[in-house]
NUMARFI-262023 format. One record per residue (C-alpha): x, y, z; residue in one letter. Coordinates in pm, whole numbers, padded with zeros to 5 digits, always signed. Layout:
BEGIN
XYZa...
//
This chain:
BEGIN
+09811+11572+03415x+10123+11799+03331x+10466+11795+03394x+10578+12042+03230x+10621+12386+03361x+10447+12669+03163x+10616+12911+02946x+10657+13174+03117x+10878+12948+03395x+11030+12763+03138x+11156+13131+03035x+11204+13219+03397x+11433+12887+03438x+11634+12933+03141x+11732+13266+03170x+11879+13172+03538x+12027+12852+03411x+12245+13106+03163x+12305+13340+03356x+12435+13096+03637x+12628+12946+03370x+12811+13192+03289x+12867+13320+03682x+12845+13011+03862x+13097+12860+03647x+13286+12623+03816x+13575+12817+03761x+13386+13132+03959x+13317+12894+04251x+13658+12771+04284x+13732+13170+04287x+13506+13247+04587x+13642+12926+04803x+13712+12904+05118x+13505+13167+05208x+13203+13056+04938x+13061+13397+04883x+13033+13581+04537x+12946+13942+04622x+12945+13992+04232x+12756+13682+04157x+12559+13811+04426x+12446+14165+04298x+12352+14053+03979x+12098+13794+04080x+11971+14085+04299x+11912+14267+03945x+11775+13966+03825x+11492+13981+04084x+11574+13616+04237x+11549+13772+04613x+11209+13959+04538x+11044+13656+04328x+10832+13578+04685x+10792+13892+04788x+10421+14001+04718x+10398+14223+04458x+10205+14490+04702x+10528+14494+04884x+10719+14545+04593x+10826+14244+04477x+10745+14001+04196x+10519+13735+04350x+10639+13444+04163x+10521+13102+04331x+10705+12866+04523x+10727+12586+04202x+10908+12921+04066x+11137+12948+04330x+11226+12589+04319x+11296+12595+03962x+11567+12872+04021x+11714+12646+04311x+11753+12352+04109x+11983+12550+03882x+12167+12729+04197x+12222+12375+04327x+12366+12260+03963x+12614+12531+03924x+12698+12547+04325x+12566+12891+04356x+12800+13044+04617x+12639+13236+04858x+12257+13156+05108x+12018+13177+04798x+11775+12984+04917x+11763+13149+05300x+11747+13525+05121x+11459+13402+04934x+11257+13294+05198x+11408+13553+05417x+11315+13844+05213x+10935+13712+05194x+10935+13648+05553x+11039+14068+05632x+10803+14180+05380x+10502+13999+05543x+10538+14091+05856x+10812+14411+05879x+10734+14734+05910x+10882+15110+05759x+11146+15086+05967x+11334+14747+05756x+11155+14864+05388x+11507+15024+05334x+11702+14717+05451x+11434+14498+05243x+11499+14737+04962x+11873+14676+04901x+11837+14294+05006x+11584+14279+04719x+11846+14459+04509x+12173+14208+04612x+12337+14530+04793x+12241+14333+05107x+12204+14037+05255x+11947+13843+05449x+11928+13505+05612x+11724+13291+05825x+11792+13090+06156x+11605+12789+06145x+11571+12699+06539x+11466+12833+06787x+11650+13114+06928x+11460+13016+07282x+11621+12717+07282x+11938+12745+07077x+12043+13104+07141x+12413+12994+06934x+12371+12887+06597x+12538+12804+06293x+12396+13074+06041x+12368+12977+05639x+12541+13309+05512x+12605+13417+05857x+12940+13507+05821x+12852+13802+05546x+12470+13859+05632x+12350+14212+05708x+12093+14042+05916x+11915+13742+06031x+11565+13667+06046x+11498+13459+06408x+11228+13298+06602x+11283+13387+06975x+10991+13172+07145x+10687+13379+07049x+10835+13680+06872x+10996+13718+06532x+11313+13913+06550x+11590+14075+06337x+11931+13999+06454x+12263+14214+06288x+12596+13984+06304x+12844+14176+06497x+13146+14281+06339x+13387+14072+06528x+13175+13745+06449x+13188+13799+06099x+13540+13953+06097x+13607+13634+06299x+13426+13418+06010x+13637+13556+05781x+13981+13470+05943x+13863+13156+06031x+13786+13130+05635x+14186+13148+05610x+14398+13109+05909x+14797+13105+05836x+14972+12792+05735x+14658+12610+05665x+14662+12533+05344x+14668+12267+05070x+14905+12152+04853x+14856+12433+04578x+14853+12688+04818x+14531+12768+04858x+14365+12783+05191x+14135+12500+05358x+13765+12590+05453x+13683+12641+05806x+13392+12464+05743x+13237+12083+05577x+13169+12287+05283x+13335+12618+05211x+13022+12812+05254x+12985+13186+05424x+12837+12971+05742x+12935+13056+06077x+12773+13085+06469x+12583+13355+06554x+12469+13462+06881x+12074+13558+06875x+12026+13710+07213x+12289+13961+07156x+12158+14320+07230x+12129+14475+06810x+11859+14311+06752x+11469+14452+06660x+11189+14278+06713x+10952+14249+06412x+10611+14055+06534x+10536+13811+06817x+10208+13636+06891x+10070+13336+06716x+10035+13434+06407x+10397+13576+06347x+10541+13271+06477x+10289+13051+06242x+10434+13232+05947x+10791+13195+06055x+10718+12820+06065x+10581+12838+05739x+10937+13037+05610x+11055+12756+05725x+10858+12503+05572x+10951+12675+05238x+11331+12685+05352x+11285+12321+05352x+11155+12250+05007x+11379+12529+04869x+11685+12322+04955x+11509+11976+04889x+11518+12162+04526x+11876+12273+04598x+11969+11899+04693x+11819+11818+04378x+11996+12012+04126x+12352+11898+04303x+12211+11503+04298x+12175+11501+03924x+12457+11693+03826x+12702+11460+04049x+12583+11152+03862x+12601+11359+03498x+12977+11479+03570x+12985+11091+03689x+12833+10926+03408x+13037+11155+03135x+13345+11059+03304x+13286+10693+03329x+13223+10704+02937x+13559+10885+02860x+13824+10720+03111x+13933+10362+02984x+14029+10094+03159x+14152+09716+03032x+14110+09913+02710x+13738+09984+02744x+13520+10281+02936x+13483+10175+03301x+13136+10275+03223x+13056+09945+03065x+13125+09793+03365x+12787+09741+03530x+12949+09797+03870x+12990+10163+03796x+12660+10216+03564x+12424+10068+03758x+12468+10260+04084x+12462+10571+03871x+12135+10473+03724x+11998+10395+04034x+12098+10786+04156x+11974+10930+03850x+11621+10768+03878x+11613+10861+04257x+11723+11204+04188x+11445+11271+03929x+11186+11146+04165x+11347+11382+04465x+11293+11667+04160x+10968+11553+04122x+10850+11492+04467x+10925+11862+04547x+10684+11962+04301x+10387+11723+04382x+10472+11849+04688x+10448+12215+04604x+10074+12098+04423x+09952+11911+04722x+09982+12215+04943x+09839+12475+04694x+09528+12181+04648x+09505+12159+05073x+09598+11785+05058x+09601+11663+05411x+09943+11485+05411x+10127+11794+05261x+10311+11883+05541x+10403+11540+05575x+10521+11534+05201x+10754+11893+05295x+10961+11673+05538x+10990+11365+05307x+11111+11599+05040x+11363+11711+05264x+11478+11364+05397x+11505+11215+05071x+11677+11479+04883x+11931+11522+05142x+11964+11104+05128x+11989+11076+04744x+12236+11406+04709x+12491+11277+04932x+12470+10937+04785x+12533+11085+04427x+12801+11290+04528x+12983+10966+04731x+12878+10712+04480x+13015+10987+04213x+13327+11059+04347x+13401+10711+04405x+13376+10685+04018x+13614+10956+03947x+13827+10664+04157x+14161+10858+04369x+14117+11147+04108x+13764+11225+04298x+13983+11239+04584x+14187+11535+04451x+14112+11844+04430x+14179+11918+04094x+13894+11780+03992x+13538+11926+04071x+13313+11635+04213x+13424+11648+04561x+13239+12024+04594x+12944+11864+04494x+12972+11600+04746x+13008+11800+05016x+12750+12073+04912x+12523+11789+04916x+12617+11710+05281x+12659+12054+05420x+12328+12217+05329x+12083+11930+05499x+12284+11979+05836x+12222+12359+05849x+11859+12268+06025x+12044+11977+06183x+12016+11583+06183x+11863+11504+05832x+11725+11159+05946x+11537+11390+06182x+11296+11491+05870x+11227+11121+05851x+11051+11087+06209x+10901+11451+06145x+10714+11332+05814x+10598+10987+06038x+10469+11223+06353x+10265+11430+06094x+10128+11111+05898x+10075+10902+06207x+10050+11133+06504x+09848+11444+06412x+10152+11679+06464x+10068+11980+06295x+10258+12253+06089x+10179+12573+05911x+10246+12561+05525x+10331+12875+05321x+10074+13063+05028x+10297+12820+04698x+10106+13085+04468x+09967+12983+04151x+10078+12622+04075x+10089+12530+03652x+10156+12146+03704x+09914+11921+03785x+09918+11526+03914x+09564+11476+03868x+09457+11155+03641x+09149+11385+03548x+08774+11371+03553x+08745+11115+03276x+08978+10903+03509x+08747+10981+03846x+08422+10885+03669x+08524+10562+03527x+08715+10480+03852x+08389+10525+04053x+08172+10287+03808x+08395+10008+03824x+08415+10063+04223x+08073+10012+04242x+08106+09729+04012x+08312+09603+04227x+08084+09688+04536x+07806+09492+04450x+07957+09183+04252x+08242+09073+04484x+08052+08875+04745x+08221+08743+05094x+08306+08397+04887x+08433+08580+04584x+08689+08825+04817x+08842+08505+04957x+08905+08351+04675x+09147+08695+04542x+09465+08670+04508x+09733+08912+04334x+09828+08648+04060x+09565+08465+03822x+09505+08215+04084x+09232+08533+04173x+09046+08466+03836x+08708+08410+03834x+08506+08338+03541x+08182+08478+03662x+08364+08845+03753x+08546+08816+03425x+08209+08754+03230x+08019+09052+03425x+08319+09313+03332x+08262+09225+02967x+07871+09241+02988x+07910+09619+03117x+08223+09712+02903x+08442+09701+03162x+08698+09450+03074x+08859+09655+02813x+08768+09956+02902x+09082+10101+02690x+08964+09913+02328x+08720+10080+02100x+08355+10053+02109x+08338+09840+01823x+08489+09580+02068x+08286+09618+02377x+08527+09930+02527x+08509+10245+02644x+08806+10377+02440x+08921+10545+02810x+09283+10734+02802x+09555+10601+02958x+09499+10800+03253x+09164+10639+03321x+09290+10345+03270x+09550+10419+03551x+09270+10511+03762x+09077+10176+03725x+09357+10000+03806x+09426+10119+04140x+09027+10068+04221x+09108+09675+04108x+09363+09722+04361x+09187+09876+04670x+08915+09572+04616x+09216+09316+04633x+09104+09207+04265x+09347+09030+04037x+09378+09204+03707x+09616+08967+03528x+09348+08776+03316x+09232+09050+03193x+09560+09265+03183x+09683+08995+02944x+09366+08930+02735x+09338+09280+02677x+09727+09277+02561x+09658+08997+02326x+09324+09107+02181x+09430+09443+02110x+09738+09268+01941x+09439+08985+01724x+09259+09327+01654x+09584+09539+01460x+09731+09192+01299x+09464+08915+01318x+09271+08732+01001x+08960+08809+00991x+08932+08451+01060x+09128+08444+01372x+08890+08810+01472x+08590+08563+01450x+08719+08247+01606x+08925+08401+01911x+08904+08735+01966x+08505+08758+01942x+08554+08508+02279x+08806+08732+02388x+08547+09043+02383x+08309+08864+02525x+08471+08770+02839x+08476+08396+02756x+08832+08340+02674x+09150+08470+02872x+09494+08439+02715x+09872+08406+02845x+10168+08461+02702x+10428+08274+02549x+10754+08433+02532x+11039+08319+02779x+11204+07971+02760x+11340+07751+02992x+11712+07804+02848x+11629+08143+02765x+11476+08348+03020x+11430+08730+02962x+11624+08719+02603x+11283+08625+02402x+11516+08640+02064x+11701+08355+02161x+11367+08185+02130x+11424+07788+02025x+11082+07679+01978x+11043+07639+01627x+10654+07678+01379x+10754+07486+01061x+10520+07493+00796x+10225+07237+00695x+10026+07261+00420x+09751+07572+00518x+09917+07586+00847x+10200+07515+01081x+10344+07291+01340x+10521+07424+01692x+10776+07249+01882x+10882+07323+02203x+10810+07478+02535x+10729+07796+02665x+10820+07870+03070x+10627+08061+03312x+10299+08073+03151x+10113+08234+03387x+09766+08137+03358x+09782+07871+03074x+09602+07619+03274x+09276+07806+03209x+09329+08020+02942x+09213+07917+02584x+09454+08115+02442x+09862+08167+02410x+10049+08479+02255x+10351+08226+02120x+10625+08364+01962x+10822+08073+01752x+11163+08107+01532x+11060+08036+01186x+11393+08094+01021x+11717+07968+01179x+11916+08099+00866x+11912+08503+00997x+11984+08650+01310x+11801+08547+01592x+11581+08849+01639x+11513+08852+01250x+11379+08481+01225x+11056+08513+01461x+10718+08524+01425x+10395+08524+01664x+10113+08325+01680x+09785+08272+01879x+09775+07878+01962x+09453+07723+02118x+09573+07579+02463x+09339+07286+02414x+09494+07178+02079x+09618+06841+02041x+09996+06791+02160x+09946+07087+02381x+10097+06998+02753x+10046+07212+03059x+10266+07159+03394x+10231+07346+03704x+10511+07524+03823x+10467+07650+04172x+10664+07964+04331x+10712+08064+04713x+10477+08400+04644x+10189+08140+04654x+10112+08164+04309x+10107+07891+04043x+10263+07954+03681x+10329+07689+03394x+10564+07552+03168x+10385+07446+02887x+10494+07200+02588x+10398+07171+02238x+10495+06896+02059x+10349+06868+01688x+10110+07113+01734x+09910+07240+01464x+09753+07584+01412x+09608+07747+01089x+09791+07985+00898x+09523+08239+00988x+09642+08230+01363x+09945+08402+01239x+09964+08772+01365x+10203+08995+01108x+10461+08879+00831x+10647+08551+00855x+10987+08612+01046x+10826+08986+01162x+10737+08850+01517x+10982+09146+01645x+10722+09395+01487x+10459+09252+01642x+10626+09256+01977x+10742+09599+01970x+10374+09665+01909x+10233+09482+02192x+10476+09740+02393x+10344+10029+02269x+10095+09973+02535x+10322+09978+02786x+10320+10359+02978x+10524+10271+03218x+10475+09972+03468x+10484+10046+03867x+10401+09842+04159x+10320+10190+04343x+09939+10035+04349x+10051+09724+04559x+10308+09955+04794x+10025+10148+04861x+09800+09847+04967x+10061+09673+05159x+10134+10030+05331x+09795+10009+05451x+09811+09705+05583x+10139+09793+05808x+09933+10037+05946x+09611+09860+06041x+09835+09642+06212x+10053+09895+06433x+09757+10064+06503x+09577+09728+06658x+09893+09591+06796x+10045+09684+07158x+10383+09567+07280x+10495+09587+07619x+10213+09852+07687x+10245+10069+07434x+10050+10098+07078x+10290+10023+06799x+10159+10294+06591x+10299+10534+06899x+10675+10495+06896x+10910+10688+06680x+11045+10404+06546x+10725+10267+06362x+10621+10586+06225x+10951+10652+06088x+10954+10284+05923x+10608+10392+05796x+10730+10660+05663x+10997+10578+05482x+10729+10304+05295x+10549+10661+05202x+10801+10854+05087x+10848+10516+04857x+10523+10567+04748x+10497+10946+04688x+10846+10904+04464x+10691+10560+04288x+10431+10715+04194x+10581+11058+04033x+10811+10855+03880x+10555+10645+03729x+10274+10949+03659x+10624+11091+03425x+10644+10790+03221x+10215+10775+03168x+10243+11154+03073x+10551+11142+02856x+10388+10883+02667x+10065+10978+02616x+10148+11336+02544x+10419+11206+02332x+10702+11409+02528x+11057+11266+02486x+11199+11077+02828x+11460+10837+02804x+11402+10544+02979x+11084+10669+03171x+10935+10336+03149x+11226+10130+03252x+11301+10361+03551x+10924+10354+03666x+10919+09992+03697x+11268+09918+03812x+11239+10183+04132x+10928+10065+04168x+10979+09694+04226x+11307+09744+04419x+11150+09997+04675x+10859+09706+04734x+11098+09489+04802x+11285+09664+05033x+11020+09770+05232x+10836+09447+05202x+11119+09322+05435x+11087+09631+05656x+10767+09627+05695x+10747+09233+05752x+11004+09262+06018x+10784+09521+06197x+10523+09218+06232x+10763+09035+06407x+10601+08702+06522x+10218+08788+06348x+10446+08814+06048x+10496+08445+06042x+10099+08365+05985x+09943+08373+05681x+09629+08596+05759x+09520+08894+05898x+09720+09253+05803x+10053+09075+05878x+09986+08790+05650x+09950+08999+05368x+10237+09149+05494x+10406+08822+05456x+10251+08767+05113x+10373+09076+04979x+10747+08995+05118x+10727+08690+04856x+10541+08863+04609x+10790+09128+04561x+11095+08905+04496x+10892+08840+04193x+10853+09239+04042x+11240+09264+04045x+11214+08971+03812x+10921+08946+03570x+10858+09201+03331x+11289+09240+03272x+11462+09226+03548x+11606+09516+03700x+11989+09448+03600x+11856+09475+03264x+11663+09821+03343x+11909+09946+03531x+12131+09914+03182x+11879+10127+02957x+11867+10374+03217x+12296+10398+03192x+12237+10392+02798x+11916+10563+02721x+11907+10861+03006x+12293+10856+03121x+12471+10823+02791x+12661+10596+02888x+12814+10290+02679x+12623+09946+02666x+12709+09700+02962x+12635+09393+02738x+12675+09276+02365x
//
């Protein structure tokens, strides 16, 4: 796995990010409005080679890849880049592939910046009058015309017209300057395609299949585009929120202003991300690529223009003004989608080619350096505990799973240890496999496609590897050896009935006793104690420091005397505990760390922690929606078959595809020990809230079947309860949504 460009782009990015820094100022794109076009600007990325990057190099260009490409337009979208970058691009590939001599010397001074290109994206057939990105300055426009590929010159009068338009008398603002003619002060404007200058460069089916693939590219160009302008509207956001003061503190400690920012930011680094699995999926053939091009679109369009709203609404009635410079980005990120039309329209197209078999042609991405796969280490182990699974899990045994520990079963649990496949991340020396992260990524979505609950040994494997860095040898011998051997499961004891998620405010106290110690107290939602032999406790052992100083953990027997365990049931069908201690005494050597260092030992427990995500249990329920609109039929008509299901289905996807980038950053930033604020905390918040949301979606889609608690729509139903849960255990996601403000954003705490 990598996600980290190589060098060479890295030095490819950076020099554009300068350079566009420097003449993409916002001062320079104030300078080119209304009309949006920097002929200077212009010219020098010409010289810079940014409209010959796609061009093969056999037709003279540089034949950079599409991840390349996209790396440039995520800086053009940052710094507003006035003028059709990403339409030249693609249009200067698209005349090089299938022009002949008689355009090489208009190709020639496009590739330079002396001209420029553009691209219609409909049908000329059908929509003879379009609106034109860069129309209204273009020396020509590439067009489909029904089965021919053509080459269309602007008239004079259009584009003299464009540019009067761009400044008609008396219409201006209050500083004088003139209004755009258009959403968003670009060089846009209609252009008829059947008028007589035009040359016609190719028809048949192959011309028009690589037109469609221009535009395919088009498409994840600006997804890029939408990208860059999404993250810097919530950074000019968040920077503002920590300087401007109100009731005598930042308005960004107000979690009303932070949290939707944090939100944006994690949805905009998954839209960044998405392009480029995207980019990787087509160069590996993946079937739902095309699919993934459209989502791309859909949701970078969606999370740009709610970063550039939700941003200016921070900036409060000074957003309004135009003075200062959020409101460009806001509608930049509106504008641009809306050039190929409706951009909810990209959300049915992704469903018809997931769900329908509509077909596209995909452009040649070029060498991709990235890489999404978990890796061969990761396959092989996944495909011995599949057939593990396979052969174990019996007709009786699959009815009895469940997604919470009432799925447990002692004879599964005992096999997994005999074949060292419990732990498969501990050493050998304790019946592992010592299997990266990664693999162990990989196994966990096979316990998933079997419907197997993996919170026994989740936990167990949590606690023992804690017993195995601070455990007597005493407590190695008594517990953990039980642990290993798949005849002991643990839970955890952290959160307290008056405490909930702030473990430091833990009240249940381990006083000492002679060799040993007494606990009093209770411990709430221990999941699993009414089985398990063992408890990770963590007790306050000094009420004389502050609260997180005076801890300390322990491993307590359930079945010691004065141990009490009540069920606590919960609508997801699951049962937890709350569990009660009262004079309960443990040996000294079932201490784990230093008296009052419980915080050490916790912080340790989460260095196993990559990044949680429910993107394994989306992708199951996802399944699920569609077995059942593909066996269901309403009034006549398959569900699977309307435009409305597929686009609900694929809006669950594009959840998925974006969970699971999001999570695949925070497993490779931590393994490869790469530096990503909050990567964890935004894995497992987006995750959680996008189940939930589409857990009510998706249930709705059942409609009545919903209601029952079997079949594809009963899980359907269970996983509508279940995910009320994710947003909760584990740190809610108020509390993530803070450390992504803090850690990521910058932006002041939201609690004390």
């Amino acid at each position: 796995m990598n996600f980290e460009p190589s060098d060479d782009q890295k030095m490819i990015a950076d020099t554009f990010a300068r350079y566009l820094d420097e003449h993409s100022s916002i001062a320079r794109v104030r300078k080119a409005l209304p009309f949006g076009f920097d002929a200077e600007l212009w010219r020098g990325l010409g010289e810079m080679g940014a409209f010959a990057m796609r061009v093969p190099e056999a037709d003279g260009g540089l034949g950079l890849s599409l991840l390349d490409a996209a790396l440039l337009m995520e800086e053009a979208g940052r710094t507003l880049v006035s003028g059709p970058l990403a339409e030249a691009i693609v249009a200067g590939r698209l005349l090089a592939l299938i022009g002949d001599d008689g355009v090489a010397a208009l190709a020639g001074r496009a590739a330079t910046g002396d001209a420029v290109l553009t691209l219609a994206l409909n049908d000329a057939a059908e929509e003879p009058l379009q609106w034109i990105a860069g129309g209204a300055v273009a020396d020509a426009v590439i067009a489909r015309d029904g089965d021919s590929i053509v080459m269309v010159v602007p008239s004079a009068a259009e584009k003299a017209a464009a540019a009067e338009r761009a400044s008609p008398e008396g219409t201006r603002n209050h500083a004088g300057e003139p209004i755009a003619p258009n959403l968003a002060s670009m060089p846009i404007t209609q252009v008829r395609l059947d008028a007589a200058d035009r040359t016609v460069l190719a028809t048949g089916p192959e011309a028009v299949a690589r037109f469609a693939a221009a535009i395919e590219e088009w498409k994840l160009l600006t997804a890029a585009t939408l990208a860059g302008i999404g993250r810097e509207a919530v950074r000019l956001a968040a920077v503002y929120a920590s300087e401007r003061k109100a009731f005598g503190q930042p308005i960004g400690t107000y979690q009303a202003i932070s949290h939707p920012l944090a939100d944006l930011a994690v949805e905009a680094d998954g839209g960044k991300y998405l392009v480029w699995k995207t980019i990787r999926d087509i160069a590996d053939g993946v079937e739902q690529a095309g699919a993934q091009v459209s989502m791309a679109l859909w949701w970078n369009a969606k999370t740009a223009g709610a970063a550039g709203s939700q941003a200016l609404h921070t900036f409060g009635g000074y957003g309004l003004t135009n003075e200062y410079d959020i409101y460009l980005y806001n509608l930049r990120a509106r504008a641009l989608p809306m050039l190929l039309g409706d951009p909810e329209e990209m959300l049915a197209e992704a469903g018809r080619r997931l769900y329908q078999g509509e077909q596209v042609s995909l452009p040649d991405v070029g060498e991709v350096s990235i890489d999404f796969d978990l890796g061969d280490e990761a396959h092989a182990l996944a495909a011995e505990v599949d057939a593990f699974f396979t052969r174990t899990l019996t007709p009786e045994l699959k009815a009895k799973a469940h997604y919470s520990y009432a799925g447990h079963d002692d004879y599964v649990h005992k096999r997994l240890a005999e074949e060292n496949l419990l732990f498969p991340g501990w050493s050998k020396e304790y019946g592992g496999r010592e299997a990266s992260p990664y693999a162990l990524s990989a196994v966990a979505s096979v316990w998933e496609d079997h419907g197997w609950s993996s919170h026994a040994a989740g936990t167990s494997s949590m606690v023992g590897w804690i017993m195995q860095r601070f455990g007597t040898d005493d407590l190695k011998e008594e517990a953990l050896a039980r642990v290993v051997a798949g005849d002991a499961v643990c839970s955890l004891g952290f959160s307290e009935p008056g405490s909930g998620s702030d473990v430091f405010a833990a009240a249940t106290r381990a006083t000492p006793d002679g060799n040993g110690w007494r606990i009093n107290g209770s411990k709430m939602f221990t999941s699993g104690a009414n089985f398990a032999e063992y408890v990770l406790l963590l007790a306050r052992t000094n009420f004389d420091v502050p609260k997180h100083k005076g801890l300390t953990m322990f491993i307590v027997p359930l079945k010691s005397e004065g141990v009490e365990i009540q069920p606590v049931y919960t609508f997801q069908d699951e049962r937890t505990n709350i569990t009660y201690y009262d004079n309960v005494y443990i040996p000294d050597s079932y201490r784990l760390g230093p008296v009052d260092g419980g915080v050490r030992v916790m912080a340790a427990s989460l260095e196993l922690e990559h990044g949680a995500s429910f993107v394994k249990v989306q992708r199951h329920m996802l399944h699920e929606a569609e077995t059942f609109c593909r066996e269901t039929i309403r009034k006549g008509t398959r569900l699977i078959e309307r435009e409305d299901t597929v686009r609900r289905l694929a809006r669950a996807a594009v959840h998925i595809e974006l969970s699971t980038v999001i999570y695949y950053r925070a497993l490779w930033a931590s393994v490869e020990k790469r530096e990503v604020p909050a990567a964890g905390p935004a894995s497992k918040m987006f995750s959680s809230e996008k189940f939930l949301k589409d857990a009510a979606d998706l249930l709705n889609l059942s409609g009545q079947a919903g209601l029952a608690k079997d079949g594809s729509a009963g899980f359907l139903n269970l996983s509508y309860r279940h995910a009320h849960g994710t947003t909760i255990y584990g740190g809610t996601s108020e509390v993530h949504r803070s450390m992504i403000a803090e850690r990521q954003l910058g932006m002041p705490r939201t609690r004390s």
